[in-house]
N, C-alpha and C positions, 0 to 999 in steps of 0.2 A: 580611389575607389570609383565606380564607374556608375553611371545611372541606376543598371539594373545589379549589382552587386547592391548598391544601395534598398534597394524595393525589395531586393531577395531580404536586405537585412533586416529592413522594417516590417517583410512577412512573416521574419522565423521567429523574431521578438515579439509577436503581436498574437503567433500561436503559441510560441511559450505560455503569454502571460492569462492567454485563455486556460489554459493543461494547469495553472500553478493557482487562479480562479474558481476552476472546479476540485480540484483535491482540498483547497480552503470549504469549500462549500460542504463535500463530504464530511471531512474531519477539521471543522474551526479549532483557530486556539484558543486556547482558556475550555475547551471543552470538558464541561465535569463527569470526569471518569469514578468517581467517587473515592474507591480505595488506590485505587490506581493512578498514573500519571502518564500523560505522555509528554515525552523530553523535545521529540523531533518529527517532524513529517517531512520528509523529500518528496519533490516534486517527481512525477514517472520517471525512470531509467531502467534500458533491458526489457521493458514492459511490463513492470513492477511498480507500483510506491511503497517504498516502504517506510514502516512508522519505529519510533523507538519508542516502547514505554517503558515503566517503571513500575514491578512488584508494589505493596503495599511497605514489603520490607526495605525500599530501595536497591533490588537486582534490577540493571536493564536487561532488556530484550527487546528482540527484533520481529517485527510481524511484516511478510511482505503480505499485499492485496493485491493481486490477480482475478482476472477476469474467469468468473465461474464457467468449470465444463465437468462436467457428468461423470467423466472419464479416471479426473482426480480432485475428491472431495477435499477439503479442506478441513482443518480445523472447526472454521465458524464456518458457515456460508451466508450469505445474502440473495436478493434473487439476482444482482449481475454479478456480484463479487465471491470469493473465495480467500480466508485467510490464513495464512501457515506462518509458523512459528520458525523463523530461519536459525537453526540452531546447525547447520550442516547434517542432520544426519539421514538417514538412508531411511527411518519410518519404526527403526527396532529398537531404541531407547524413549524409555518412555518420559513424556513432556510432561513439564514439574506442573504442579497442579496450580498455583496462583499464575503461572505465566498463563494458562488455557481459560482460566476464568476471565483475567484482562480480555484476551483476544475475543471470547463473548460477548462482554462487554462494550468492544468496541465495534461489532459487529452487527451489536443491538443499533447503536445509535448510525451508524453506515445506514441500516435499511429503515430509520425513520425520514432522513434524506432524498434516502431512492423513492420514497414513497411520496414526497415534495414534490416531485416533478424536476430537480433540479438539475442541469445537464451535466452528464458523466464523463468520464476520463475512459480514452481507449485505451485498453490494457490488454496484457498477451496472458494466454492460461497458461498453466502451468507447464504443460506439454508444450506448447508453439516457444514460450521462452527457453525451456530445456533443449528444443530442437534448435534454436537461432542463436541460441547465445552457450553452449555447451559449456565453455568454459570460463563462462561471467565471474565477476566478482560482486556478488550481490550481494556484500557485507558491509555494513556501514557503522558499524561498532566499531570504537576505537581500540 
């Protein structure tokens, strides 16, 4: 490895762990979701984080958090964020009713955060991901 391979590596790790800092910040663990649980948070990818939670009844689901735009509201919104429930579909089946309460929920506590002062994670909206990444795989259920 060479000097500046080295420096690039120490830079890319270094903003990693700033991007994996702030989504802890937004969404800590042990966070009390009440009825709810969340299993997992990943770090950005695609220009997404996405979260796994858990029903009250133990179903998981997937919420990706995207950077809010006007253009396409969201599930929850925040004032930087936008949350949707990654279920694959097209907007015509309708979202079970405890999975949409969770993403409330978690959207509540998102904008007690933002309200912190606490620095944010740059995130693609929903439109700039759909245009950059068309055929992502933005599923992270097993």
């Amino acid at each position: 490895m060479t000097a500046q391979e080295a420096v690039q590596q120490i830079e890319y790790d270094a903003a990693t762990a700033r991007e994996l800092a702030m989504v802890e910040a937004l969404i800590p663990a042990g966070l009390d979701m009440g009825s709810w649980s969340i299993e997992k948070v990943q770090a950005p990818r695609l220009g997404a984080i996405a979260v796994v939670m858990r029903t009250p009844s133990g179903d998981a689901f997937q919420v990706d958090m995207l950077r809010r735009d006007a253009s396409a509201a969201g599930l929850a919104d925040t004032k930087h964020f936008s949350l949707f429930i990654a279920n694959s579909g097209d907007g015509s089946t309708s979202t079970d009713e405890w999975q949409a309460r969770g993403v409330k929920v978690l959207a509540h506590h998102i904008s007690r955060t933002e309200r912190s002062g606490a620095p944010l994670p740059e995130l693609m909206t929903f439109s700039q991901r759909e245009r950059q990444h068309p055929f992502g795989n933005y599923g992270v259920l097993g």
